[in-house]
ROSE-4610 file (N, C-alpha, C; in Angstrom, 1 decimal, always signed):
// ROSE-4610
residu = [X/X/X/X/X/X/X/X/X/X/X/X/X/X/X/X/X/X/X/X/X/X/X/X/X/X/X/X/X/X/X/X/X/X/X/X/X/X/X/X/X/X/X/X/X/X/X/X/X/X/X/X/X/X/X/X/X/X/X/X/X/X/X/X/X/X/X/X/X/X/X/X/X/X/X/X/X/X/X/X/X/X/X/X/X/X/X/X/X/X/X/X/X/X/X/X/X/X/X/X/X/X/X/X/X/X/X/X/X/X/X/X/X/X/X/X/X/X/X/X/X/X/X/X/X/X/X/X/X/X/X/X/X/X/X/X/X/X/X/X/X/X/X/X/X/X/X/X/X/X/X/X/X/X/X/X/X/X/X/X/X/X/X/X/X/X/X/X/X/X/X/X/X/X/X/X/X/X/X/X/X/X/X/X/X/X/X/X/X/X/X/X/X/X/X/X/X/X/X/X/X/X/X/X/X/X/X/X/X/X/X/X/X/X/X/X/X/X/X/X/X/X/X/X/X/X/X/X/X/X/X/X/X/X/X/X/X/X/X/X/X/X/X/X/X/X/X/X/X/X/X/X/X/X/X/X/X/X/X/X/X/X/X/X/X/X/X/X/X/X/X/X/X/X/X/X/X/X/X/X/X/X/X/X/X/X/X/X/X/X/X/X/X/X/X/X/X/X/X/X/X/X/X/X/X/X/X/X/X/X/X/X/X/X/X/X/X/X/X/X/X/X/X/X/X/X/X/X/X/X/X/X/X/X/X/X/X/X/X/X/X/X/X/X/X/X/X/X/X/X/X/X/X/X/X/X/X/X/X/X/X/X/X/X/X/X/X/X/X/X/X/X/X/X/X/X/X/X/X/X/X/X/X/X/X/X/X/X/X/X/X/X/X/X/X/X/X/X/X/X/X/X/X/X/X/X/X/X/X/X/X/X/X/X/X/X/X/X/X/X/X/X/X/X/X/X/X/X/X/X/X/X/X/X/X/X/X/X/X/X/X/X/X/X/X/X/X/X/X/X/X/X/X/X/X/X/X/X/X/X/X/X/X/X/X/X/X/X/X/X/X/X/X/X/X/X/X/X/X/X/X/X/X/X/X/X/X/X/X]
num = [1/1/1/2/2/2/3/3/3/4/4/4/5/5/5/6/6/6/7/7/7/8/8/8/9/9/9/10/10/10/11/11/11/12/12/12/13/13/13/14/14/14/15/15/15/16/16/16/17/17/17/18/18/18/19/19/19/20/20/20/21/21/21/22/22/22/23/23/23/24/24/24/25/25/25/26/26/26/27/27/27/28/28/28/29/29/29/30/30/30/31/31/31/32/32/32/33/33/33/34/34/34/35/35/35/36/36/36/37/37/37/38/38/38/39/39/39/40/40/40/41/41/41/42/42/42/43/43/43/44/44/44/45/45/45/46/46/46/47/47/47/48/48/48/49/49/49/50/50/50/51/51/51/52/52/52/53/53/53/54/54/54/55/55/55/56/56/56/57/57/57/58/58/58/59/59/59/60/60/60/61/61/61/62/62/62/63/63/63/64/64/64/65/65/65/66/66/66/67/67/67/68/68/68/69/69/69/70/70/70/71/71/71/72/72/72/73/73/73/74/74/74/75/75/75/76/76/76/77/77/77/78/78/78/79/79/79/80/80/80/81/81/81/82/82/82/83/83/83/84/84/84/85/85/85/86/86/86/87/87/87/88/88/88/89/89/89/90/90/90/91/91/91/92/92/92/93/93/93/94/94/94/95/95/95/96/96/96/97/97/97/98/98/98/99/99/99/100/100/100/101/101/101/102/102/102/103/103/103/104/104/104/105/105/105/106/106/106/107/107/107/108/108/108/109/109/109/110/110/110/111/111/111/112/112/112/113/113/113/114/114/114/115/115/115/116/116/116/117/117/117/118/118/118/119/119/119/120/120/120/121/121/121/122/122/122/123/123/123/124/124/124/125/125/125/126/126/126/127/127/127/128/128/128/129/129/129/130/130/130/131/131/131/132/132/132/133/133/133/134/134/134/135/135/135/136/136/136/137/137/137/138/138/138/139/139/139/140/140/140/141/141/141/142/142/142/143/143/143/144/144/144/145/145/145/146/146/146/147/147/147/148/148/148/149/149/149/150/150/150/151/151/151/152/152/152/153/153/153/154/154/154/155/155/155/156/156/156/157/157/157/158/158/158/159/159/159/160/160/160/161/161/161/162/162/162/163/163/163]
x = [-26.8/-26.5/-27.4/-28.3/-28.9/-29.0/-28.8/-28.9/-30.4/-30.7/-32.2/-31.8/-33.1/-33.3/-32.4/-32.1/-31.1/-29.5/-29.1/-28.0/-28.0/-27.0/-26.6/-27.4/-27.7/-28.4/-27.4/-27.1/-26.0/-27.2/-27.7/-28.0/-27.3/-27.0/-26.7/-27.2/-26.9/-27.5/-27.8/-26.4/-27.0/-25.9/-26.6/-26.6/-25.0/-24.7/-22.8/-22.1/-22.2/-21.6/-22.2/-23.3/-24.1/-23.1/-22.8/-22.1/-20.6/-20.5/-18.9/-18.4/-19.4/-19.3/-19.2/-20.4/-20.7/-19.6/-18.9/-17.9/-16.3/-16.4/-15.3/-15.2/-15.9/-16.4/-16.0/-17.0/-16.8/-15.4/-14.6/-13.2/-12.2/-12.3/-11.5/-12.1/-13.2/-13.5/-14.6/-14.5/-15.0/-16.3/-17.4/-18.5/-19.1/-20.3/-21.0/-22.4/-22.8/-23.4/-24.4/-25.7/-26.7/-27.6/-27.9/-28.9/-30.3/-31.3/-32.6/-33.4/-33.9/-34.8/-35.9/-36.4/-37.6/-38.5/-39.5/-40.6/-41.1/-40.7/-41.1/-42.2/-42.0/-43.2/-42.9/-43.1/-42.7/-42.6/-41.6/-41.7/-41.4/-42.0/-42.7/-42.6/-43.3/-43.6/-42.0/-41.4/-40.2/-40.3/-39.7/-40.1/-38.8/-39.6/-38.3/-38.0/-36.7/-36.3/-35.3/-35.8/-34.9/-34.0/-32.6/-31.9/-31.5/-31.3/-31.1/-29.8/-28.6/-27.8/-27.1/-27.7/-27.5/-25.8/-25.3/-24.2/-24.0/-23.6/-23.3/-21.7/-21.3/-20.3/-20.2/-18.8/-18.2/-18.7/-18.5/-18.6/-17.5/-16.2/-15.2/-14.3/-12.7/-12.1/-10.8/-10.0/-8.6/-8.3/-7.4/-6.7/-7.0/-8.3/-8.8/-8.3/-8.6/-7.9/-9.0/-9.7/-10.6/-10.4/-11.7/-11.3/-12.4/-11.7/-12.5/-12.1/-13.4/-13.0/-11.3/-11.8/-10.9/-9.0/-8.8/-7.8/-7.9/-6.8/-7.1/-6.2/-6.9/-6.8/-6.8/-6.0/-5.7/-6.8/-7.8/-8.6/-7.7/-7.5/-7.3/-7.9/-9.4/-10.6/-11.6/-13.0/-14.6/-14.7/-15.2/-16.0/-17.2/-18.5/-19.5/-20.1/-20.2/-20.5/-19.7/-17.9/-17.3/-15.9/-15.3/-14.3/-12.7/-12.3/-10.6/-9.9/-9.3/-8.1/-6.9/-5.6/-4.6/-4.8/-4.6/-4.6/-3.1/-3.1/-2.1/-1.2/-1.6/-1.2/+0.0/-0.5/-0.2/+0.4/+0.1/+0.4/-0.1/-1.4/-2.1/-3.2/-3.2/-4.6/-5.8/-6.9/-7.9/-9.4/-10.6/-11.7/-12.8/-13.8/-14.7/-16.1/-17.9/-18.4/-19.2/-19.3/-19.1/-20.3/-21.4/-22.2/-21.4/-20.1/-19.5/-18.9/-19.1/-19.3/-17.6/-17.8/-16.5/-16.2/-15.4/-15.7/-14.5/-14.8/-13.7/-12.7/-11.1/-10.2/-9.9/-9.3/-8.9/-8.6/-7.4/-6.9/-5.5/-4.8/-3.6/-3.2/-3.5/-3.5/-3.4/-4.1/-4.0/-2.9/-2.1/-0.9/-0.1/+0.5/+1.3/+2.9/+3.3/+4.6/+6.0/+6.3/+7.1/+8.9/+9.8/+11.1/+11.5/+11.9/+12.1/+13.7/+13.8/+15.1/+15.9/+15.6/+16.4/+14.9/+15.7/+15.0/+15.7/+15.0/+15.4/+14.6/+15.1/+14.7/+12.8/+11.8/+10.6/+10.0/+11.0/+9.9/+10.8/+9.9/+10.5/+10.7/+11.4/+11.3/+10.9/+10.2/+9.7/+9.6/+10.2/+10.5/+9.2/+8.1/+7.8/+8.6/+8.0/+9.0/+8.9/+7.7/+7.4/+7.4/+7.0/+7.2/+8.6/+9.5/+10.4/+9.9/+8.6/+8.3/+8.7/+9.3/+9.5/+8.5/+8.3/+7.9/+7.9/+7.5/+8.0/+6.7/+6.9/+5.4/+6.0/+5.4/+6.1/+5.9/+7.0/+7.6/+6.6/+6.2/+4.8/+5.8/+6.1/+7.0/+7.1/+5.9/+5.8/+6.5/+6.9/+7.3/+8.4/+9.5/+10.7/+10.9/+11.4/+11.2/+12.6/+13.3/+14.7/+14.7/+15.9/+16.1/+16.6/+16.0/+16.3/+15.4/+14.4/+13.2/+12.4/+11.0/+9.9/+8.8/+8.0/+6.6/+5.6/+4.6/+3.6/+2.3/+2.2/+1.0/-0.6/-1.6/-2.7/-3.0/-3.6/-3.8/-5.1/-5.9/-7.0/-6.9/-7.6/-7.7/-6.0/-5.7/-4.5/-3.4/-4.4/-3.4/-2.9/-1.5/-0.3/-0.8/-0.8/-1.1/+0.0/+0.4/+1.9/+0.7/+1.0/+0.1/+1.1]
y = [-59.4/-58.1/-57.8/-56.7/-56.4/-54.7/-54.3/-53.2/-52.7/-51.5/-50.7/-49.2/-49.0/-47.6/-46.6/-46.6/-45.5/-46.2/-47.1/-47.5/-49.1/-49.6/-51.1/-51.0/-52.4/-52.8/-53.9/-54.4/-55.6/-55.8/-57.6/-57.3/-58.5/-58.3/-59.1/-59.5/-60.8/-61.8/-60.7/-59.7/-59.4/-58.0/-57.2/-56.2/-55.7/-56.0/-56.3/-56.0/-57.0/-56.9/-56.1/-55.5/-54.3/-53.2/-53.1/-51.7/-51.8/-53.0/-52.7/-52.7/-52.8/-52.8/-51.3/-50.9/-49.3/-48.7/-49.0/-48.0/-48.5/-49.8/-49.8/-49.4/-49.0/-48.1/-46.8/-46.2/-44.9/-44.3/-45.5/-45.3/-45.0/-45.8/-46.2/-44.7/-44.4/-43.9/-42.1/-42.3/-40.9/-40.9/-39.9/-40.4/-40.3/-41.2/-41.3/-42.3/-42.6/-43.7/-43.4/-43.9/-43.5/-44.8/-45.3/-46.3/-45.9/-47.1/-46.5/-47.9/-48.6/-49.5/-49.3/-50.6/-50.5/-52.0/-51.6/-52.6/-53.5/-54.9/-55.4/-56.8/-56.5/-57.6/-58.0/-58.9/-59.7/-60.9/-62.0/-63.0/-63.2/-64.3/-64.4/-63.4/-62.2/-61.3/-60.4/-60.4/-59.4/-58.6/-57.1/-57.0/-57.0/-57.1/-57.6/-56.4/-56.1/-54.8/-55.6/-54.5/-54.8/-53.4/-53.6/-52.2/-52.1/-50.7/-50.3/-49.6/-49.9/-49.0/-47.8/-46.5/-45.8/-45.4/-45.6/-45.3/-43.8/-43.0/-41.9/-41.7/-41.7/-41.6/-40.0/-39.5/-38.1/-38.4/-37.0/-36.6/-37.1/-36.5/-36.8/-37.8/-38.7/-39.2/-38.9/-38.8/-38.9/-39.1/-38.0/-38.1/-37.7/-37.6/-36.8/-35.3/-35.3/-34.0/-33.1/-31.8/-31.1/-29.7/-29.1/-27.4/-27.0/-26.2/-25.6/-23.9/-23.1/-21.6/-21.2/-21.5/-20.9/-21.7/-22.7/-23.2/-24.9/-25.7/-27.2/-27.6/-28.4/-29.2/-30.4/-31.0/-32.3/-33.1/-33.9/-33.9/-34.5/-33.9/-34.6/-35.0/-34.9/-35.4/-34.8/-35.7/-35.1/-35.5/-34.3/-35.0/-33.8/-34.5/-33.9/-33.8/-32.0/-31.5/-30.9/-31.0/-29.7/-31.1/-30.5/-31.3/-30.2/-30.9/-30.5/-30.8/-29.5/-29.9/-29.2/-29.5/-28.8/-28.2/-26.9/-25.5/-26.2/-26.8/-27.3/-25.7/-24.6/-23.4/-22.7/-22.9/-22.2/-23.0/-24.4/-25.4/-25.4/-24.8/-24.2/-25.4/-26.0/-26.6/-25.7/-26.1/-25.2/-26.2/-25.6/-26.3/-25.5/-26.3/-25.8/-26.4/-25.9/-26.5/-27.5/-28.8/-30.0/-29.2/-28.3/-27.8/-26.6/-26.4/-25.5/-26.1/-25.2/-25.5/-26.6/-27.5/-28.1/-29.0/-29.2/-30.2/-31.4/-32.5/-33.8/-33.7/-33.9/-34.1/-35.0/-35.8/-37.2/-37.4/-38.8/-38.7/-39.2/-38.4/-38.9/-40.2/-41.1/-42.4/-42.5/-41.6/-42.0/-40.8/-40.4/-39.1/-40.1/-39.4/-39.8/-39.9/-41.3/-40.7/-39.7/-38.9/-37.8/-37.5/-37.4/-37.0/-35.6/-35.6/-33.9/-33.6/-33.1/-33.2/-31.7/-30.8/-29.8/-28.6/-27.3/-26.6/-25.4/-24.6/-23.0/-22.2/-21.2/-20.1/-20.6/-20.0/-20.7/-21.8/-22.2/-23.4/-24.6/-26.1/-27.1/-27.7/-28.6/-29.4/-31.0/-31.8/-33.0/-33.8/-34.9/-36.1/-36.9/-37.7/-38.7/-39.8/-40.9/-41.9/-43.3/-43.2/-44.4/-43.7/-42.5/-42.2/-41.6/-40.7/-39.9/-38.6/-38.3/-36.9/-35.9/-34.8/-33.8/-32.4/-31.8/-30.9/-29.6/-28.4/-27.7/-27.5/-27.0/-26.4/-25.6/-24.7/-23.4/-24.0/-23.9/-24.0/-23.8/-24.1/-24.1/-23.8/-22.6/-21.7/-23.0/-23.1/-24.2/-25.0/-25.7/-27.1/-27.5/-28.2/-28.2/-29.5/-29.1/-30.5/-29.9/-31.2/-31.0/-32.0/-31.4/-32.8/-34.2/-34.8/-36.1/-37.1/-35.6/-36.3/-37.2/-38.0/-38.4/-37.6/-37.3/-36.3/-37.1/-36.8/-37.2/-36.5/-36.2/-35.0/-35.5/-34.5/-35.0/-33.8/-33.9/-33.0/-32.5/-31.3/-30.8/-29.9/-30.6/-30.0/-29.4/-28.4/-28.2/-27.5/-28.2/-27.3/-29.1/-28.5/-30.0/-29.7/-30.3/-30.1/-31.3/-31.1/-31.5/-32.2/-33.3/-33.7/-35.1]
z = [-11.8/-12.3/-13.5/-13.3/-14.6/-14.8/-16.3/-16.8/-16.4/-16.1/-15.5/-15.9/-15.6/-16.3/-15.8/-14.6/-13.8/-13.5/-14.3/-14.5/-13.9/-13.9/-13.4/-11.8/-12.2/-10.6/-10.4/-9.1/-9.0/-7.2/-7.5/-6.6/-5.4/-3.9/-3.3/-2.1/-1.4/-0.5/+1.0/+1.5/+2.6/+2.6/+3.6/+4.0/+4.2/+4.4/+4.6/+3.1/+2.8/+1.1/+0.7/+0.5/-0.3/+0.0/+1.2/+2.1/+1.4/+1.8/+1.4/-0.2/-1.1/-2.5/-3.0/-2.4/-2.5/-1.7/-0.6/-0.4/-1.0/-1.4/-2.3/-3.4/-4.0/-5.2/-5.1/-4.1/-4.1/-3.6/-2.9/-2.6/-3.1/-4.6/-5.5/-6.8/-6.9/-8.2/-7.5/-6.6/-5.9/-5.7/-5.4/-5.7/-4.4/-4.3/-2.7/-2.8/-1.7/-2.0/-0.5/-1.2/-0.1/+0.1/+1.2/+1.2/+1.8/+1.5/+0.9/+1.7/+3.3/+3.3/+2.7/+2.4/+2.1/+3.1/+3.5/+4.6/+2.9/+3.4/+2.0/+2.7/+3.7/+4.9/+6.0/+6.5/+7.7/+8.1/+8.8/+8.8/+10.5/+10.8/+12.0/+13.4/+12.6/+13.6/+13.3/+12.9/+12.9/+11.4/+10.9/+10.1/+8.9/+7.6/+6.8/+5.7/+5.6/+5.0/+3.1/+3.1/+1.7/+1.3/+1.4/+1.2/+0.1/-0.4/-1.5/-1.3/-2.2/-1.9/-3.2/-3.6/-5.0/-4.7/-5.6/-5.7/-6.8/-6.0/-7.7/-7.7/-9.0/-9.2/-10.0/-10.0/-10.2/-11.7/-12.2/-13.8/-14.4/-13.3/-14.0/-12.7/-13.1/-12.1/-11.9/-11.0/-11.1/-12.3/-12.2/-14.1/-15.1/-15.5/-16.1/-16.7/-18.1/-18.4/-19.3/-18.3/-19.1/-18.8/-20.2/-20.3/-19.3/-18.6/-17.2/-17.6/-17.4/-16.8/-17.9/-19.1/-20.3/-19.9/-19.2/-18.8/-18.9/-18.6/-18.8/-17.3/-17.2/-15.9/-15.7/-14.9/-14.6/-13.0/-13.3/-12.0/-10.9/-9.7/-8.3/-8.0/-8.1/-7.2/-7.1/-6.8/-6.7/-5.7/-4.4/-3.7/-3.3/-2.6/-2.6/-4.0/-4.3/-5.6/-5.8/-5.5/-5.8/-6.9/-7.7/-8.6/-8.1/-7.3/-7.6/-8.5/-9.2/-10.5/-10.3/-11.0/-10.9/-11.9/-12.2/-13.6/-14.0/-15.4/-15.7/-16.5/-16.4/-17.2/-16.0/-14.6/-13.5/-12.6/-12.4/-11.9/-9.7/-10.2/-8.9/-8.4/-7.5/-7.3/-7.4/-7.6/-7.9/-7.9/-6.8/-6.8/-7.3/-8.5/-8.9/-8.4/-8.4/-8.2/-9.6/-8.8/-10.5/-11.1/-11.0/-12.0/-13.3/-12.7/-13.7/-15.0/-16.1/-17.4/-17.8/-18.5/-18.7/-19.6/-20.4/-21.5/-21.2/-21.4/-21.4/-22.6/-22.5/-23.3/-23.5/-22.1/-22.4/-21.0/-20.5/-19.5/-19.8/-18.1/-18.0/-18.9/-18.6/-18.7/-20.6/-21.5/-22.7/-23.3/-22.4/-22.7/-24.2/-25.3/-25.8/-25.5/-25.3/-24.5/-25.7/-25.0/-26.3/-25.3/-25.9/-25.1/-25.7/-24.5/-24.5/-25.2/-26.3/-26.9/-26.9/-26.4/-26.2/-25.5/-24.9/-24.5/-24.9/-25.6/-25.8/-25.6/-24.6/-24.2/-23.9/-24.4/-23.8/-25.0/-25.7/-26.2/-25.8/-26.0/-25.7/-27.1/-27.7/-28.6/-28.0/-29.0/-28.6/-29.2/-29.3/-30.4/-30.0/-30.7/-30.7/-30.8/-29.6/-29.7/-30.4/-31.0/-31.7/-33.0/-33.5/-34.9/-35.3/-34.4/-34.6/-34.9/-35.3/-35.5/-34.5/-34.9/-33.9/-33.3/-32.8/-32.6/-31.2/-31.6/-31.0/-29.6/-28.6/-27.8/-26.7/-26.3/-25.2/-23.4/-23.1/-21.6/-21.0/-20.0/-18.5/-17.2/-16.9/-16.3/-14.7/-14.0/-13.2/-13.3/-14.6/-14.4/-14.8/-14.0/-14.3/-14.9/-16.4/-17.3/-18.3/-18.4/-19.0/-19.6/-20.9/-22.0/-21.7/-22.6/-22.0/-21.3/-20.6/-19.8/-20.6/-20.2/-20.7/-20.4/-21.2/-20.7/-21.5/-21.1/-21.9/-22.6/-23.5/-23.9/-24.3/-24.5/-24.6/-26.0/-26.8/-27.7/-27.6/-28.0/-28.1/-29.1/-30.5/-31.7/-31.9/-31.9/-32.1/-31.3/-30.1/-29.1/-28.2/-28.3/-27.0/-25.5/-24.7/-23.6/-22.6/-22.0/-21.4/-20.3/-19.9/-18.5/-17.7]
């Protein structure tokens, strides 16, 4: 395995494992993967290939939480050139193509976990549970979340984002 100009090369013994590396990859993390022979000579009279296999991987992965088209979104998935996300505002699946404009927040995965300590009218109240800090943030009409629950949020600059 060595670092190269167009990213990690990993190289292996035969044709088989090459394949099944590259689609366990692309299985697990989205993406796609193209192979490439190359005629690199011949040995007695047959000829000898050497395969290349590029792996591209998504911009973004499952979980992921970015500003898309003035709204924030949760990724479901890349495939091709197009990125599926849930509009976390509307609670709508929604597919964009991965060239549209978008900036990274964070992901699911790094949500602060918060409990939900009472609900009035459209705001939620939200204890931190490792500080006790409290705070307030407005209801996402979509989602049915009651005191007591666990939620998890992601922050952006100064806006909560429930994910």
């Amino acid at each position: 395995m060595e670092e190269g100009r167009e990213g990690l090369d990993i190289i292996v013994g035969t044709q088989t494992l090459g394949e099944q590396i590259s689609r366990y990859i692309t299985r697990r993390m989205g993406g796609r993967f193209t192979l490439h022979p190359t005629l690199i000579g011949e040995k007695e009279g047959r000829k000898l290939y050497r395969i290349t296999y590029a792996v591209r991987l998504p911009r973004y992965t499952k979980g992921d939480i970015i500003f898309v088209r003035n709204t924030y979104g949760e990724i479901l998935g890349a495939e091709g050139k197009t990125i599926s996300y849930l509009d976390l505002a509307s609670g709508i699946p929604r597919t964009v193509p991965e060239s549209t404009s978008s900036r990274y927040i964070g992901s699911v995965k790094d949500g602060i976990p918060m409990m939900v300590i009472y609900q009035d009218g459209e705001m939620l109240g939200l204890m931190n549970e490792e500080t006790g800090k409290t705070e307030e943030i407005p209801v996402q009409s979509w989602r049915k979340i009651v005191s007591g629950e666990r939620i998890h949020i992601i922050r952006d600059d100064d806006r909560v984002i429930v994910v």
